[in-house]
DOLO-864576 format. One record per residue: residue number from 1; residue in one letter; x, y, z of N, C-alpha, C in turn. Coordinates in steps of 0.2 Angstrom, whole numbers. Layout:
// DOLO-864576
REC nr rest nu nv nw cau cav caw cu cv cw
REC NUM A X Y Z X Y Z X Y Z $
...
//
This chain:
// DOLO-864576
REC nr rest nu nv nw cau cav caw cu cv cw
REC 1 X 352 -462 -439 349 -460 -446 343 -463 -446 $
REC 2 X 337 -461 -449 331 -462 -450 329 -458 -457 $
REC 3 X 325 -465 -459 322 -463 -467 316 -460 -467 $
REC 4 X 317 -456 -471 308 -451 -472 307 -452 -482 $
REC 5 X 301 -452 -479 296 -451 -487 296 -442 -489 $
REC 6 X 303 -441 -496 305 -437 -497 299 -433 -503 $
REC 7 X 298 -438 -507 294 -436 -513 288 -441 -513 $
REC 8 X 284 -439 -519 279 -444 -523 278 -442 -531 $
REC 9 X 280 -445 -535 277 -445 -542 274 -449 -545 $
REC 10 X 272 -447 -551 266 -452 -555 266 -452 -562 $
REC 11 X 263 -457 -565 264 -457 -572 257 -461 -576 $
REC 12 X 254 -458 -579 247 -464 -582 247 -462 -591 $
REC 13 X 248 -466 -593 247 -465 -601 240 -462 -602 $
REC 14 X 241 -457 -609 237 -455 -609 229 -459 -612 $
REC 15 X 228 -464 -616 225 -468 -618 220 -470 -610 $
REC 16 X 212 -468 -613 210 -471 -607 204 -477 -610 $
REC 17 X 202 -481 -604 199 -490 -607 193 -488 -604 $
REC 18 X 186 -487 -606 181 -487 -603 176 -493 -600 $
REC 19 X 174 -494 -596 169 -500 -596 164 -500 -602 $
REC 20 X 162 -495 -606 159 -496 -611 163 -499 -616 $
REC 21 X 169 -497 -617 172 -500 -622 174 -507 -620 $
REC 22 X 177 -508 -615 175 -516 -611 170 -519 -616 $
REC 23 X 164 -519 -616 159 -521 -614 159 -525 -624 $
REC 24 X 163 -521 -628 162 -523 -636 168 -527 -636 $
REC 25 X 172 -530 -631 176 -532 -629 175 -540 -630 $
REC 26 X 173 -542 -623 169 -547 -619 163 -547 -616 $
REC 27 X 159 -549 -614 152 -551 -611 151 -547 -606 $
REC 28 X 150 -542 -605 152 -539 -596 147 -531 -599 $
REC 29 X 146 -526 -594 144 -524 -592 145 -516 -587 $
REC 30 X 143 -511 -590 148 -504 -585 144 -505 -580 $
REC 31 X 136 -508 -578 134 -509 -574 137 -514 -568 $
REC 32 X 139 -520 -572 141 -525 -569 147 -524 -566 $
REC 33 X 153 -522 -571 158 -521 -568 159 -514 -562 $
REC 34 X 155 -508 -562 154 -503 -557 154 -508 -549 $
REC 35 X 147 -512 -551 145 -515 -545 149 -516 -541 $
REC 36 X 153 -522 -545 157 -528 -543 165 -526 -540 $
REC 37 X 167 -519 -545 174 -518 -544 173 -511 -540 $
REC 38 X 170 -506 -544 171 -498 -544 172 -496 -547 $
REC 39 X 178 -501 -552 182 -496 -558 177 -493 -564 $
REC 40 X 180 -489 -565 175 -484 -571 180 -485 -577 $
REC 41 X 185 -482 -575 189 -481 -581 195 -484 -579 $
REC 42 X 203 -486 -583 210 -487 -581 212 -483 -588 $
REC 43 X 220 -485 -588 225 -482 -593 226 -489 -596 $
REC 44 X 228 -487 -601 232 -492 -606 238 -490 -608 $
REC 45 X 242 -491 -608 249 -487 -611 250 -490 -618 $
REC 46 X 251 -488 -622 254 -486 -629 259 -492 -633 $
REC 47 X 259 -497 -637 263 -501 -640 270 -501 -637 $
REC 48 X 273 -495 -639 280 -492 -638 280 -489 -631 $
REC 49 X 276 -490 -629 278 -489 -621 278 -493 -617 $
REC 50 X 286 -495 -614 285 -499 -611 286 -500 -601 $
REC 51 X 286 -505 -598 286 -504 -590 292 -499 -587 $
REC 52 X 297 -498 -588 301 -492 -588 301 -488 -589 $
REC 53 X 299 -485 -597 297 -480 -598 292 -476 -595 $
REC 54 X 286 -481 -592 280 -477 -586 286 -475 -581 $
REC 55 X 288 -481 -578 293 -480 -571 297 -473 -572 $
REC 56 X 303 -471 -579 304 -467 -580 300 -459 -579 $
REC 57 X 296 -457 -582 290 -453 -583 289 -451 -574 $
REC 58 X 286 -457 -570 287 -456 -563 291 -454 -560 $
REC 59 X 298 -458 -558 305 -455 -557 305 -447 -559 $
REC 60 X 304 -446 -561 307 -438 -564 304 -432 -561 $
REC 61 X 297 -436 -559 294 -430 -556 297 -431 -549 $
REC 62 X 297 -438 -546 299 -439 -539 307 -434 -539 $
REC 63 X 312 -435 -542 317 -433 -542 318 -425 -541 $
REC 64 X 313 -423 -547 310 -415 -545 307 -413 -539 $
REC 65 X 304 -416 -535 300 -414 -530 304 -415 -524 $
REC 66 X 310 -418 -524 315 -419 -520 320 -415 -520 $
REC 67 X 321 -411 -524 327 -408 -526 333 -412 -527 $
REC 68 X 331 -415 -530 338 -421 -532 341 -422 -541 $
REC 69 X 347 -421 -542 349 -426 -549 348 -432 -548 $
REC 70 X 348 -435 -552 350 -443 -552 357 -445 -550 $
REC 71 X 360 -441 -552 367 -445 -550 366 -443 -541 $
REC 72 X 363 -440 -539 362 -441 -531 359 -447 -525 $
REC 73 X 356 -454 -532 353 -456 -529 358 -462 -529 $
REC 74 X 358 -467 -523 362 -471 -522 359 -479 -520 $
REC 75 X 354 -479 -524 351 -484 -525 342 -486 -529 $
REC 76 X 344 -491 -532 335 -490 -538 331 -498 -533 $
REC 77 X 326 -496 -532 321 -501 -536 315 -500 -538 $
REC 78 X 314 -505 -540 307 -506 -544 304 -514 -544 $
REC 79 X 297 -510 -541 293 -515 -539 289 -517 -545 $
REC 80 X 289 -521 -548 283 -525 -553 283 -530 -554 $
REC 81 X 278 -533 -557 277 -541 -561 274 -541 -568 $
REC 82 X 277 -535 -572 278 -534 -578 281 -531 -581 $
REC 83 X 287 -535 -582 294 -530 -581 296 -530 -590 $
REC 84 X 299 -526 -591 302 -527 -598 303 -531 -601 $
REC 85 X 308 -536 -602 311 -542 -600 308 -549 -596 $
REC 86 X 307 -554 -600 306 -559 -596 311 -562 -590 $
REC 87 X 319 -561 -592 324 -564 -586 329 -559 -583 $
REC 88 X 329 -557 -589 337 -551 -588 337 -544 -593 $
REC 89 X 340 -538 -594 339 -535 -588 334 -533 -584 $
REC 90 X 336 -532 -578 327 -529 -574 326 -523 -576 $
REC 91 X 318 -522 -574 318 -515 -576 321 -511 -573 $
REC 92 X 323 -510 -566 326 -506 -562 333 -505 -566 $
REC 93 X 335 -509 -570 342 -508 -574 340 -502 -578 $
REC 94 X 335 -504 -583 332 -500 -588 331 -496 -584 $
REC 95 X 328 -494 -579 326 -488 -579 330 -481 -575 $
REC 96 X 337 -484 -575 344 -482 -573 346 -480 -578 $
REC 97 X 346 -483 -583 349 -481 -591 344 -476 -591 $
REC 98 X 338 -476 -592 336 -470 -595 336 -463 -590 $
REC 99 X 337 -463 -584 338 -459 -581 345 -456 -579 $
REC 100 X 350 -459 -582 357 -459 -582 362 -459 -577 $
REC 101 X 356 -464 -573 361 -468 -564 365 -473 -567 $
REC 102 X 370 -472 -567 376 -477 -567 379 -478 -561 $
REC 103 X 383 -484 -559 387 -486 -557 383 -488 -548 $
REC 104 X 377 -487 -548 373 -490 -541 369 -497 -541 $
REC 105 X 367 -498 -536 364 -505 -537 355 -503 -539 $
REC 106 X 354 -509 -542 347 -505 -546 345 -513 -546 $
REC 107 X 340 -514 -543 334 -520 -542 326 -520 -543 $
REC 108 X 324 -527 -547 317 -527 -545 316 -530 -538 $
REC 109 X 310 -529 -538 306 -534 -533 299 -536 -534 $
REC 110 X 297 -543 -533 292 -547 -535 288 -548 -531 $
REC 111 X 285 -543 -530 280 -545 -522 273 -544 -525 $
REC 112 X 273 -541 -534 263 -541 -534 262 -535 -532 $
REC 113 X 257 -534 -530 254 -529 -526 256 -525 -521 $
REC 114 X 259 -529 -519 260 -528 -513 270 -524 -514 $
REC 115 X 271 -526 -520 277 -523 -524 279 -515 -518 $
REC 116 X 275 -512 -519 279 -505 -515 280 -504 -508 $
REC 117 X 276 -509 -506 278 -508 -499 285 -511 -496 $
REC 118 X 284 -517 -499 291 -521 -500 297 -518 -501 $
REC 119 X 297 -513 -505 301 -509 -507 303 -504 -503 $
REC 120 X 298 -499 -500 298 -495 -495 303 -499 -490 $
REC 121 X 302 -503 -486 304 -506 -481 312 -508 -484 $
REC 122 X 313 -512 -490 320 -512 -492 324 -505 -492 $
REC 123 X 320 -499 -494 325 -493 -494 324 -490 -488 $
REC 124 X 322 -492 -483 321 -490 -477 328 -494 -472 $
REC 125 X 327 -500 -473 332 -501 -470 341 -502 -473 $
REC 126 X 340 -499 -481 347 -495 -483 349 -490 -478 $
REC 127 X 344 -485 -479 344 -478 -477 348 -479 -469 $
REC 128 X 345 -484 -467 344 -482 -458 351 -486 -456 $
REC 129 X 354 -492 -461 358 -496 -458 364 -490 -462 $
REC 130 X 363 -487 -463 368 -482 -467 371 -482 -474 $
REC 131 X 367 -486 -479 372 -489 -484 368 -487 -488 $
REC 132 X 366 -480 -488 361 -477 -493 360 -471 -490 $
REC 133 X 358 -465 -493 357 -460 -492 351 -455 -496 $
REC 134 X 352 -458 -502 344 -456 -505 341 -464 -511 $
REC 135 X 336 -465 -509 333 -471 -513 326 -469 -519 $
REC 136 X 327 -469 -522 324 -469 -527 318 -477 -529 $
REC 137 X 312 -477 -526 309 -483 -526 305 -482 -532 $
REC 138 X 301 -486 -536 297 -486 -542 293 -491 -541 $
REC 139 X 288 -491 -542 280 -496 -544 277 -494 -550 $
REC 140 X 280 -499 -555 279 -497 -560 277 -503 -566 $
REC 141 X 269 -502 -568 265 -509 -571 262 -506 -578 $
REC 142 X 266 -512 -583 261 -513 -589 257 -519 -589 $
REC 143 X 250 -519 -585 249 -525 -586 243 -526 -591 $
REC 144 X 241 -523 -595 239 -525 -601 243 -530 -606 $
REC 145 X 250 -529 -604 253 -534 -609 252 -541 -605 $
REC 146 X 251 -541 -598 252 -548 -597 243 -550 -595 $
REC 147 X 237 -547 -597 231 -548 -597 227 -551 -604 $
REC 148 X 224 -555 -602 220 -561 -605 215 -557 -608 $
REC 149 X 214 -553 -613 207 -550 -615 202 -551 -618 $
REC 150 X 203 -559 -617 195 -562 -618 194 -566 -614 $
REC 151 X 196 -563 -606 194 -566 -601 192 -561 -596 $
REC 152 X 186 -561 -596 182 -557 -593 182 -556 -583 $
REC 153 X 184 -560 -583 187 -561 -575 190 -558 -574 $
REC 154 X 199 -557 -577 201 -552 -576 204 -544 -579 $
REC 155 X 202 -546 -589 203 -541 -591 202 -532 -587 $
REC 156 X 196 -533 -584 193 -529 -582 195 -525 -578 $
REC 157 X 199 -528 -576 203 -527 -567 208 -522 -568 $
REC 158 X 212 -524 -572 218 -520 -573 222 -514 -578 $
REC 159 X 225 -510 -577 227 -505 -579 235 -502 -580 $
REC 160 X 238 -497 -583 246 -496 -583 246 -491 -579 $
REC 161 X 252 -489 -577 253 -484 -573 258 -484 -569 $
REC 162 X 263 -480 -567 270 -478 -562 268 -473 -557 $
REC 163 X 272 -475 -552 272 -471 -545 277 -471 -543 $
REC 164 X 282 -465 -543 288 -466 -538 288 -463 -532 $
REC 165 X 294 -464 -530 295 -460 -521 300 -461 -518 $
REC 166 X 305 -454 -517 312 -455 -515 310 -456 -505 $
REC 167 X 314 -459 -504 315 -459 -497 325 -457 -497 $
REC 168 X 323 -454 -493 329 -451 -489 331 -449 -481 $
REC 169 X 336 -449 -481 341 -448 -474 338 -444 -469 $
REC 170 X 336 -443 -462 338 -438 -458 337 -441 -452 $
REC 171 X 339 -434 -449 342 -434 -442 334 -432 -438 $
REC 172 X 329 -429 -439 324 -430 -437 320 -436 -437 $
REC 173 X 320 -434 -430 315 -442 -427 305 -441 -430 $
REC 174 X 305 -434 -430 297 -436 -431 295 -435 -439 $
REC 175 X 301 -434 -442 301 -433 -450 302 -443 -451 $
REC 176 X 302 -446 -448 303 -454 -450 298 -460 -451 $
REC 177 X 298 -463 -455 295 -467 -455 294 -472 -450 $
REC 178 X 290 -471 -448 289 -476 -441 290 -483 -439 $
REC 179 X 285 -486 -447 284 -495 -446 282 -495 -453 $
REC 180 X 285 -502 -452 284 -506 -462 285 -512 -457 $
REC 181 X 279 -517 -461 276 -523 -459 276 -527 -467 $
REC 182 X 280 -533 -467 279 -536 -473 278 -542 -474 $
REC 183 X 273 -547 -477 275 -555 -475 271 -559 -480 $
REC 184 X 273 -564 -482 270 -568 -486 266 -575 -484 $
REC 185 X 263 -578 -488 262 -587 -488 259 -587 -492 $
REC 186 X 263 -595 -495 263 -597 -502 257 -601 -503 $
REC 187 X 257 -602 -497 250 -608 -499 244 -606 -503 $
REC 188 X 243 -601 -503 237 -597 -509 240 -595 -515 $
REC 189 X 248 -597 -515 249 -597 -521 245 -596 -531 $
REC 190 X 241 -601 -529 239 -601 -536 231 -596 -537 $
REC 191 X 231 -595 -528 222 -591 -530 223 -584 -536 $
REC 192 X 231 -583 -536 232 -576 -540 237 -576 -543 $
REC 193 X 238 -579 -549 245 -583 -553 245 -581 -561 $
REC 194 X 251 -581 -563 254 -581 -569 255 -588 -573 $
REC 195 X 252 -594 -572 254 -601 -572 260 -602 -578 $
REC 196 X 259 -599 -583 264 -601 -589 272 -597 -590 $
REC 197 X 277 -601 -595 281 -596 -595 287 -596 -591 $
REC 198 X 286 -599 -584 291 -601 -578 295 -607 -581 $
REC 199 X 297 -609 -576 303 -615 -574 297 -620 -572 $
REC 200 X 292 -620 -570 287 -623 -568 284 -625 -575 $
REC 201 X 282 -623 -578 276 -623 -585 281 -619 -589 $
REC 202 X 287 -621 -593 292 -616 -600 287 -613 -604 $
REC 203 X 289 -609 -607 284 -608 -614 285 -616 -618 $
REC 204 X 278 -615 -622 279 -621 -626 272 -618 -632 $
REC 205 X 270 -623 -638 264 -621 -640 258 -623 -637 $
REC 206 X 257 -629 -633 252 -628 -627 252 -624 -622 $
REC 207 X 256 -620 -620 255 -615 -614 252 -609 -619 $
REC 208 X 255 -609 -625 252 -601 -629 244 -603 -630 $
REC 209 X 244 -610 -633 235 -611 -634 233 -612 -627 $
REC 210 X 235 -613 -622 229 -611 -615 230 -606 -613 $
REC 211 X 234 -599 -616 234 -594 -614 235 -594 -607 $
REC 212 X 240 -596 -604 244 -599 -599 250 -594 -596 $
REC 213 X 249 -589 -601 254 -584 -600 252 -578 -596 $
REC 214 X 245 -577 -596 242 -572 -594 239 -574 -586 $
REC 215 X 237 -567 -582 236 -568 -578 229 -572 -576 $
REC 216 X 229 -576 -571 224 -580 -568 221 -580 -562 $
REC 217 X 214 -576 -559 213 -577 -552 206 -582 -549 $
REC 218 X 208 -583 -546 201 -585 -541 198 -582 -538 $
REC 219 X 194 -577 -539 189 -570 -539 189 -570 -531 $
REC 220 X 182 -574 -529 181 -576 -522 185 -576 -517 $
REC 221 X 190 -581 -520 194 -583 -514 199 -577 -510 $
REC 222 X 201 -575 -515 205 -568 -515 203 -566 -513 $
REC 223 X 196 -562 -513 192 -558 -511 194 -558 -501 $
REC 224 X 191 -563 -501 188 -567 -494 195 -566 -489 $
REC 225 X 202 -568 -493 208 -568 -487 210 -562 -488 $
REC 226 X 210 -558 -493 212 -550 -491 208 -547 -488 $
REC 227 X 203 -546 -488 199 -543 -483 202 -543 -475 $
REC 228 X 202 -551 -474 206 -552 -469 212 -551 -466 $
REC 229 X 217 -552 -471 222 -552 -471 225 -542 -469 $
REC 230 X 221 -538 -474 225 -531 -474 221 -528 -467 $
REC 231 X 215 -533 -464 212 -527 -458 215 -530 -454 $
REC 232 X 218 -537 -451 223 -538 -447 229 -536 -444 $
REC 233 X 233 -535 -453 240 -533 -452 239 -526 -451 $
REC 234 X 233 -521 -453 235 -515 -453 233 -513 -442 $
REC 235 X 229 -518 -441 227 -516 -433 233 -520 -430 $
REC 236 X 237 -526 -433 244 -525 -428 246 -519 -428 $
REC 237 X 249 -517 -435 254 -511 -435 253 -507 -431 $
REC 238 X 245 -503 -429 243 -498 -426 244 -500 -418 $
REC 239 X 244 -505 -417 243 -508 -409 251 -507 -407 $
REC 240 X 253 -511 -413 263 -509 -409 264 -503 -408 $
REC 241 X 262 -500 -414 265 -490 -413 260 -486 -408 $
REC 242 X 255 -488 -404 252 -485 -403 245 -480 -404 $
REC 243 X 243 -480 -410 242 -477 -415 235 -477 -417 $
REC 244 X 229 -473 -414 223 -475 -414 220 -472 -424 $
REC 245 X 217 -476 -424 213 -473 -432 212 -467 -435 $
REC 246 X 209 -465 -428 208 -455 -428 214 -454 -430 $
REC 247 X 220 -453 -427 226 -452 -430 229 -449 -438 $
REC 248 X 224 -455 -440 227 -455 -446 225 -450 -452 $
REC 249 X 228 -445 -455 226 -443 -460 224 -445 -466 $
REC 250 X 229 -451 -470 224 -452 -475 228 -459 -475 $
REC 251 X 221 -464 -475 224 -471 -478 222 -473 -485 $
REC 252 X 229 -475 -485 231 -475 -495 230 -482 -495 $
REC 253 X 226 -488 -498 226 -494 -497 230 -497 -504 $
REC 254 X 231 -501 -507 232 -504 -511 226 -504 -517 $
REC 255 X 224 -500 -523 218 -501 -527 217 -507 -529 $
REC 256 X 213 -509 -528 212 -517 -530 203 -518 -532 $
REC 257 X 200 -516 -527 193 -518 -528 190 -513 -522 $
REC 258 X 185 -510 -526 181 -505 -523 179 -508 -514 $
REC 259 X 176 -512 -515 173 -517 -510 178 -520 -505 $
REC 260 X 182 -523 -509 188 -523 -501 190 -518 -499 $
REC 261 X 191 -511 -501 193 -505 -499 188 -505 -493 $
REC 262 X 182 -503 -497 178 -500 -490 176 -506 -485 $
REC 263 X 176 -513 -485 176 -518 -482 183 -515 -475 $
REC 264 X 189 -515 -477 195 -512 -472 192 -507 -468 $
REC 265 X 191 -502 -473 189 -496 -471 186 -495 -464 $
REC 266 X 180 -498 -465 173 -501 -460 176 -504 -454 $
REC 267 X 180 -507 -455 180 -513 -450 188 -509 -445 $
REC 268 X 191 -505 -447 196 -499 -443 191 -492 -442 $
REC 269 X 186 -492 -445 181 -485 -442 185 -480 -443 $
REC 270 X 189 -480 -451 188 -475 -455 185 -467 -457 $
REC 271 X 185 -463 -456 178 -460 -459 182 -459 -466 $
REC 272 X 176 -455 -471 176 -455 -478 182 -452 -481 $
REC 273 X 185 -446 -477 189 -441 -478 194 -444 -476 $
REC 274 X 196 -450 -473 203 -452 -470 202 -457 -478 $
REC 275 X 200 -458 -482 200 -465 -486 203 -459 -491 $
REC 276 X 210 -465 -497 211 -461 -503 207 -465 -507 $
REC 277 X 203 -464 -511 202 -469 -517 201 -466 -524 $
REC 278 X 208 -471 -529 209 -470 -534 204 -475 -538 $
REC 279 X 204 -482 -536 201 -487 -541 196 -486 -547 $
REC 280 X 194 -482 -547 185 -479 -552 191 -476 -558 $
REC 281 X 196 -474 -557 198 -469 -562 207 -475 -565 $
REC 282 X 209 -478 -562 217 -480 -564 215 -491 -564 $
REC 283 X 210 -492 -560 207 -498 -558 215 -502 -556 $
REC 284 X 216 -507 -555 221 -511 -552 228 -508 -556 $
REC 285 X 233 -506 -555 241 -506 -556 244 -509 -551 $
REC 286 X 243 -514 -547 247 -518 -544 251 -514 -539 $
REC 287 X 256 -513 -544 263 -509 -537 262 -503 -537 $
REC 288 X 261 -501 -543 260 -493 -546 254 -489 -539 $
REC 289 X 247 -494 -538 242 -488 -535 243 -486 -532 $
REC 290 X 248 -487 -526 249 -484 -519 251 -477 -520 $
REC 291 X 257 -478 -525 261 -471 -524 258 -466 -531 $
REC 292 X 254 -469 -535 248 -466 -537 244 -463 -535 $
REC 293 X 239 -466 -531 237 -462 -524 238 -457 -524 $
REC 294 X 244 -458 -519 251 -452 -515 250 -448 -520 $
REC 295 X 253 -449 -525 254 -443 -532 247 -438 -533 $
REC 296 X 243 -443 -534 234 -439 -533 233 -434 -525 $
REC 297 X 235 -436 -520 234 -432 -517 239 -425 -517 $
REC 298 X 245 -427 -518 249 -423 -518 248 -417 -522 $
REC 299 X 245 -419 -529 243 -416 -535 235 -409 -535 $
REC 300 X 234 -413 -529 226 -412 -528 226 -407 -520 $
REC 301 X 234 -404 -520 234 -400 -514 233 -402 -507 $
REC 302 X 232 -410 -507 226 -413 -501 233 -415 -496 $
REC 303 X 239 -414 -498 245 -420 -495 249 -414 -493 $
REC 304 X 251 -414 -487 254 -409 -480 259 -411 -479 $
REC 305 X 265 -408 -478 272 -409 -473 267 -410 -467 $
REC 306 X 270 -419 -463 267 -420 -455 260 -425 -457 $
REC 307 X 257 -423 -463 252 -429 -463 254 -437 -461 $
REC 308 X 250 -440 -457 252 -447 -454 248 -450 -460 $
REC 309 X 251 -454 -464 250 -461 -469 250 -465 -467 $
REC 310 X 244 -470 -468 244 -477 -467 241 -482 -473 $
REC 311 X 248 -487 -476 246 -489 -482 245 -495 -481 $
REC 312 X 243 -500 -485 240 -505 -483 241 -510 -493 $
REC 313 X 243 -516 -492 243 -517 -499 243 -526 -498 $
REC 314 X 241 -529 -502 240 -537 -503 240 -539 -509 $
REC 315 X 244 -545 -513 245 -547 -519 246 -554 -520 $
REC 316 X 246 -556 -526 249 -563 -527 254 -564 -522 $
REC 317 X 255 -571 -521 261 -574 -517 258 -578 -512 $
REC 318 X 251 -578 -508 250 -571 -506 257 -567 -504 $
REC 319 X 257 -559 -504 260 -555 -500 257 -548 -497 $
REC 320 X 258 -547 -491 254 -542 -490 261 -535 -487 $
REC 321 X 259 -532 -486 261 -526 -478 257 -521 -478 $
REC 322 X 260 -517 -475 257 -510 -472 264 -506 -468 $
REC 323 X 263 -497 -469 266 -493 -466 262 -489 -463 $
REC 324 X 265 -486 -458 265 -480 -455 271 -475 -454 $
REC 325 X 267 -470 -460 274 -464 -460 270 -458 -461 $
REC 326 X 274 -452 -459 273 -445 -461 276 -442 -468 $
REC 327 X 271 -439 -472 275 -435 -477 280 -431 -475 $
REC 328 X 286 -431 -478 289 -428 -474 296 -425 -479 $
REC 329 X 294 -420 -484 298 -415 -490 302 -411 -487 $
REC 330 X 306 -411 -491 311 -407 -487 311 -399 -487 $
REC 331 X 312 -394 -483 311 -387 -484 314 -383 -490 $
//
């Protein structure tokens, strides 16, 4: 048995954040931030709506484009770092309840950015050891609630949004996902952190007046090891499978930064048409921009049964991976 990428769906609230409105915000600039990030615009989601709720809205189409109920799915997760809930339940519970999967296992996972791929590989390897037969994966971020917006370093960066994707069963080898690469080190830890609010830092009224709660990055430094870090692991991937650049139809990276995109890009000799780039319009959604992407292409008539896909993602933790797989829907 071998897993295949059965669907892809998406979800973006409809509220959209301009770099103009930014700018009445905090000290910043549609010039500065174009430069520096790409992003033009992202989503906001709505008071009452919350990280499931996006994941939900996703799910639904994946599920539709699969040909699938919900009760045919025999396993949930969802990748986030902005979950409904601070301890319990996860959102992948929530987002079973609303979808009305009962009685299966339903999990987050905290990998950051790097969130869907992690995931990918977790229902890759249900699928293939046998103990799963359709998986339902979600990437799904409210990170406005956990953004600092009078902190101009990061406000700017991020966005809400959901991306789901069922991976399922088959008995064809060239409908499978080929290679999922996954890995972390802590030692960068803090370049890209949540510092308050943990077992580490509890809430207190000093973690709420440092604003301790919110996301914190070290710009640079981040910049510097992901660059390196996603063009190495993605030219491992390619060396083990054989698998030259050319090859590839569309590389879907992780939306993070205009600049690290095409920094990858360049240095694997890419051309323009093999790149997906979301970032200008949804700006970072952590888990969510992969299978965002996906959903954009697939929406945009660009995504084929047999397209070779190579994704590529890095996040807090640090954690990184990368796949190589075929779109691969069912007849």
């Amino acid at each position: 048995m071998y897993a295949a990428l059965r669907s892809v769906g998406a979800y973006v609230p409809s509220k959209i954040l301009t770099n103009h409105d930014l700018e009445r915000l905090v000290d910043t600039s549609d010039e500065w931030i174009t430069k520096r990030t790409g992003i033009k615009t992202r989503h906001i989601a709505a008071p009452d709506e919350s990280t499931s709720d996006l994941g939900v809205q996703a799910s639904r189409k994946a599920l539709q484009r699969a040909g699938l109920e919900p009760e045919e799915i025999d396993l949930l997760i969802c990748a986030t770092i902005s979950p409904d809930y601070f301890c319990m339940p996860s959102t992948a519970c929530m987002i079973a309840k609303k979808l009305g999967i009962s009685n299966v296992p339903a999990l987050d996972i905290s990998a950051a950015c790097s969130g869907f791929i992690y995931a990918l590989a977790t229902a890759k390897a249900y699928v293939e050891s046998g103990m799963a037969q359709n998986v339902l994966i979600v990437g799904a971020e409210k990170l406005s609630a956990i953004v600092d917006w009078s902190d101009r370093t990061t406000c700017i960066l991020f966005g809400d949004g959901a991306g789901a994707a069922v991976i399922g069963g088959t008995r064809e080898r060239e409908e499978a996902i080929r290679d999922v690469n996954i890995s972390a080190d802590g030692k960068y830890y803090d370049y890209l952190i949540t510092p308050g609010c943990g077992t580490e830092r509890p809430c207190s009224e000093e973690v709420v007046k440092e604003r301790a709660c919110f996301i914190k990055m070290k710009g640079n430094e981040t910049f510097k090891v992901a660059v390196k870090t996603l063009t190495s692991d993605v030219v491992d991937l390619l060396e083990k499978n054989g698998v030259e650049s050319q090859e590839i139809t569309y590389f879907v990276p992780h939306q993070a930064n205009y600049r690290i995109l095409s920094a990858v890009a360049n240095s694997l000799g890419l051309r323009d048409e093999q790149c997906v780039i979301t970032v200008d319009k949804y700006g970072n959604t952590s888990s969510a921009s992969i299978p965002m992407a996906l959903n954009d292409l697939y929406e945009e008539r660009r995504l084929q049964k047999g397209d070779l896909l190579l994704l590529d993602a890095f996040g807090g933790g640090f954690t990184w991976g990368s796949a190589l797989l075929p779109f691969s829907p069912r007849e």
